[in-house]
Every structure is written in structure tokens, then in C-alpha cells.
Backbone as JSON, one array per atom type, in Angstrom:
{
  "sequence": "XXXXXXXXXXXXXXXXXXXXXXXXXXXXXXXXXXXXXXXXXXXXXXXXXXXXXXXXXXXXXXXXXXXXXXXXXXXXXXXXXXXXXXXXXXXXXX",
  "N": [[52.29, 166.7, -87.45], [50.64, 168.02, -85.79], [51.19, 166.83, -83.17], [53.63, 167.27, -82.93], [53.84, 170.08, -82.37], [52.39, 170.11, -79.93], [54.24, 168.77, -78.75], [56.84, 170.41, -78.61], [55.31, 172.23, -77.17], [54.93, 171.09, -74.71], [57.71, 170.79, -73.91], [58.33, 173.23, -73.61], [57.29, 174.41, -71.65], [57.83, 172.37, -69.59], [60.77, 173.53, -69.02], [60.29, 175.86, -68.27], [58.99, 175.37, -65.69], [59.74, 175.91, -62.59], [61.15, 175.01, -59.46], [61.04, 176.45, -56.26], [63.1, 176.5, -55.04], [65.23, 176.53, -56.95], [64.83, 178.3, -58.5], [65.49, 180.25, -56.8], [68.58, 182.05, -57.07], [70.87, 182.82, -55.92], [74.28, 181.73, -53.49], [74.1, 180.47, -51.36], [71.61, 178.98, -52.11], [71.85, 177.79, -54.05], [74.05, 175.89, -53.08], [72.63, 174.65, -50.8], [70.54, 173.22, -51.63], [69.44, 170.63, -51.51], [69.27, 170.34, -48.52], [67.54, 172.95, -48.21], [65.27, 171.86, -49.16], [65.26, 169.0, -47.28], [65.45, 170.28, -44.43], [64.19, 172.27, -44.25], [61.69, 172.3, -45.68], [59.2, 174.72, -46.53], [59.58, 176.78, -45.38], [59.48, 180.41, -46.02], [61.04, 181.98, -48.63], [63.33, 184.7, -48.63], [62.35, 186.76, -46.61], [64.15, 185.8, -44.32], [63.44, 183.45, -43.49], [64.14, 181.32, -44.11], [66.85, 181.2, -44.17], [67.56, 181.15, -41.52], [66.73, 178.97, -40.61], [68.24, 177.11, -42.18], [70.87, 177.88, -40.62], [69.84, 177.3, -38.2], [70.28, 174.36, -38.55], [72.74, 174.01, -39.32], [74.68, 172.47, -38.72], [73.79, 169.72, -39.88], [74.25, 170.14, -42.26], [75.46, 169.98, -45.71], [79.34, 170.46, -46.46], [79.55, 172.32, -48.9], [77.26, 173.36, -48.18], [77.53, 174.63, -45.96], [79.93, 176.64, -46.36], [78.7, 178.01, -47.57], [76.95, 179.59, -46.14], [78.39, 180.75, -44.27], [79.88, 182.41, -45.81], [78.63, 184.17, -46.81], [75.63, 186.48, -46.89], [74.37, 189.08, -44.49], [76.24, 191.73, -44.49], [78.22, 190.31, -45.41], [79.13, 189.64, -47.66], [77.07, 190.26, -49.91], [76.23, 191.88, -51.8], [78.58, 193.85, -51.34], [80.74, 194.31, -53.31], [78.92, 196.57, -54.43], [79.6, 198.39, -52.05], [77.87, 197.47, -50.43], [74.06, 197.35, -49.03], [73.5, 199.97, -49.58], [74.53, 200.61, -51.78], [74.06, 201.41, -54.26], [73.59, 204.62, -55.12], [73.99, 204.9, -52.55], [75.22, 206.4, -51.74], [74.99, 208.97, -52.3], [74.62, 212.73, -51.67], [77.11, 212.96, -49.82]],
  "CA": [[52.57, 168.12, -87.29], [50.18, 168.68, -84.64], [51.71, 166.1, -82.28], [55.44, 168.5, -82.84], [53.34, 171.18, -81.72], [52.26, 169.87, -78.51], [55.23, 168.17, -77.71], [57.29, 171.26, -77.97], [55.06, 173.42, -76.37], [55.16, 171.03, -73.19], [58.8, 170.64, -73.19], [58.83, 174.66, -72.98], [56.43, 174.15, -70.56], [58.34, 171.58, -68.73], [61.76, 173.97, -69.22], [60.13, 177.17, -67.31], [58.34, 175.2, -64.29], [60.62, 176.0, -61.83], [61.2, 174.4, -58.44], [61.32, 177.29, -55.49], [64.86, 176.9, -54.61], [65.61, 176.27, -58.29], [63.88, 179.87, -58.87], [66.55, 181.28, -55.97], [70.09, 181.46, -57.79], [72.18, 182.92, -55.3], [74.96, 181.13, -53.36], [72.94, 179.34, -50.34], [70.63, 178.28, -52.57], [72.83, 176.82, -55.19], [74.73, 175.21, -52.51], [71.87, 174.2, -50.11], [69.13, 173.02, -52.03], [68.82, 169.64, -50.96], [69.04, 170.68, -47.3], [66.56, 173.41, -47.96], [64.08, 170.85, -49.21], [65.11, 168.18, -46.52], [65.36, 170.48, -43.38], [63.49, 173.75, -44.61], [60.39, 172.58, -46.71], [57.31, 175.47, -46.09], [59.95, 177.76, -44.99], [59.85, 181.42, -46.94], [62.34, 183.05, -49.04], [63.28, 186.79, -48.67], [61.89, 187.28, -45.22], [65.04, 185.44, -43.36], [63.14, 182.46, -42.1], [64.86, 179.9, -44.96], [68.63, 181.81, -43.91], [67.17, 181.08, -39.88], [66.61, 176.87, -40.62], [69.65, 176.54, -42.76], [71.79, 178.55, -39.8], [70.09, 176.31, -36.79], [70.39, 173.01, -38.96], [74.21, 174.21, -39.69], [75.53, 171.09, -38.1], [73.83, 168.7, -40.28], [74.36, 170.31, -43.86], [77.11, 169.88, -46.61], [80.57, 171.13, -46.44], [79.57, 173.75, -49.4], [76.21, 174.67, -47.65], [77.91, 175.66, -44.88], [80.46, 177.41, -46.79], [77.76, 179.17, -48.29], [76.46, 180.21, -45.28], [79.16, 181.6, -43.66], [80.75, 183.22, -46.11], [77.48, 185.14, -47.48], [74.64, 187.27, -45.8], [74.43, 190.75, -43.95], [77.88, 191.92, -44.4], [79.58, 188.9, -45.8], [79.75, 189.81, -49.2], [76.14, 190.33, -51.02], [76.24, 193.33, -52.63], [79.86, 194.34, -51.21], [81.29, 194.96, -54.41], [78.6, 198.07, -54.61], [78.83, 199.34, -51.59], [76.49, 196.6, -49.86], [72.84, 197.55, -49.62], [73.02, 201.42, -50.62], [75.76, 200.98, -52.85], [73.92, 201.69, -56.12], [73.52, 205.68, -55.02], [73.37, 205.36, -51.15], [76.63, 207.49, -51.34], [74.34, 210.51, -52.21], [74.86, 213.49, -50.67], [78.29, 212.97, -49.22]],
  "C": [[51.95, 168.64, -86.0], [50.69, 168.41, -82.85], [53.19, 167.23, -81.68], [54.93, 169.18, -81.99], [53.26, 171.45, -80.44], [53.53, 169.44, -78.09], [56.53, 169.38, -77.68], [56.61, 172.41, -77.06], [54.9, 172.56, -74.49], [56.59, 171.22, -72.53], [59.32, 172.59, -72.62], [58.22, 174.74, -72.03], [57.12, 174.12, -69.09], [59.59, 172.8, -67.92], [61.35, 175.09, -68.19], [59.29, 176.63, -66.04], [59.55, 175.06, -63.77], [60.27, 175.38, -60.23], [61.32, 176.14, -57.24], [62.77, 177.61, -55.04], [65.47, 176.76, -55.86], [65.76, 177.9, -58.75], [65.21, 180.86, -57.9], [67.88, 181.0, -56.17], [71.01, 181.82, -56.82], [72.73, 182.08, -54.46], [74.68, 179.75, -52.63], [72.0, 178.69, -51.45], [71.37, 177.19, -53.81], [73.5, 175.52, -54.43], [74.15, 174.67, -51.65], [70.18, 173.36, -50.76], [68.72, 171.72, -51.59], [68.35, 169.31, -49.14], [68.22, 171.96, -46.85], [65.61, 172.71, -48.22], [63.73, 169.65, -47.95], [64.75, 169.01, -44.95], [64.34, 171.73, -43.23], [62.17, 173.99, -45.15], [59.35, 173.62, -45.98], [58.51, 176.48, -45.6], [59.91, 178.85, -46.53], [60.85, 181.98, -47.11], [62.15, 184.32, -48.58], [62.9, 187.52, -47.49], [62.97, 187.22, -44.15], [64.35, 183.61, -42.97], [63.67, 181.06, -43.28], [66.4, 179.84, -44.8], [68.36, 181.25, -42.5], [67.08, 179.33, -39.47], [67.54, 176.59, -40.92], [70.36, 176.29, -41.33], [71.48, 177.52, -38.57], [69.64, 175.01, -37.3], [71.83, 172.62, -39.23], [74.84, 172.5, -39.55], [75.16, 169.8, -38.95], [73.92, 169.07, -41.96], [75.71, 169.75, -43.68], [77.66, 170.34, -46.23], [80.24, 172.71, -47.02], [77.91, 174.2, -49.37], [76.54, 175.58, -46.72], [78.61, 176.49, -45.13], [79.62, 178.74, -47.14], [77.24, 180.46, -47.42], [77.29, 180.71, -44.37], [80.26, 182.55, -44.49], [79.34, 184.37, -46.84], [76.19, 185.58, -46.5], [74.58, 188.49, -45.61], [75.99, 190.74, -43.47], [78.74, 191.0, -44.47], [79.55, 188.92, -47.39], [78.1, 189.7, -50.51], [76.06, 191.3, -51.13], [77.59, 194.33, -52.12], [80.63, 195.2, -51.99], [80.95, 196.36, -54.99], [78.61, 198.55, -53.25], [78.17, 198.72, -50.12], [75.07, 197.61, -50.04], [72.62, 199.01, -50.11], [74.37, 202.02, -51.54], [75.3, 201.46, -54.31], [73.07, 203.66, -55.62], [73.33, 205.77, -53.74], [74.53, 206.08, -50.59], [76.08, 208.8, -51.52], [74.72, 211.73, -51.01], [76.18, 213.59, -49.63], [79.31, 213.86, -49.76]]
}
């Protein structure tokens, strides 16, 4: 009984340690992850500088990293559907 115990509480364990690009679901990352690990490791999310390695490694990714990366970004379709970035009330006042 006690053994159960432990061994599910590592596999929940196991289940929520997440990898960094694992942790970042959107498109690039879904579609680049082995060429953010191979060409990108130590680079940061969310700042630009993991979108800035991909972009001047372009030439040696996948087919659907590069897809990724040219069809998504500043004004290529992340948050489009609202608007882009002040689509969730940046129509105020108009």
C-alpha cells in the first residue's frame, strides 16, 4: 500500500515536470522544439531572443519550423482573430 503511494505520487510528479519548450504550447514551439534545444539552448522565452535564433538559424530548421515561423509572430496571425494585441477592449473609445 505504501509502495502505490509513492509510486503514484512520482508518476504525478514525473507527469507535471515540464521541459521549457514543452511548457511553451504555441505554434513555433510545437513545431520547433528540437531546433530550439539544438540551435537555441540558454536562449529566453517571451523577450524575442528564442523568435531571434530560430529566425537567423531559419536555413537549417524543419519544413514545419519554418512554416511556423513565417506564418506566426507580430502581425502574422497571434491574436488576429481579436483584434491582435488590443483586441480584447483596445477598441475602447472609438
Amino acid at each position: 500500500m505504501f509502495d502505490s503511494k509513492i509510486l503514484a505520487l512520482g508518476l504525478v510528479a514525473a507527469a507535471l515536470a515540464v521541459t521549457p519548450v514543452a511548457a511553451q504550447q504555441g505554434p513555433v514551439a510545437q513545431s520547433c522544439g528540437p531546433e530550439m534545444e539544438k540551435f537555441c539552448a540558454g536562449k529566453k522565452h517571451g523577450q524575442g531572443e528564442m523568435r531571434a535564433c530560430l529566425e537567423a538559424n531559419k536555413d537549417k530548421v524543419s519544413d514545419a519550423c519554418r512554416h511556423a515561423l513565417d506564418t506566426t509572430g507580430p502581425g502574422k496571425g497571434m491574436g488576429q482573430g481579436m483584434g491582435g494585441m488590443g483586441g480584447m477592449g483596445g477598441g475602447m473609445g472609438r
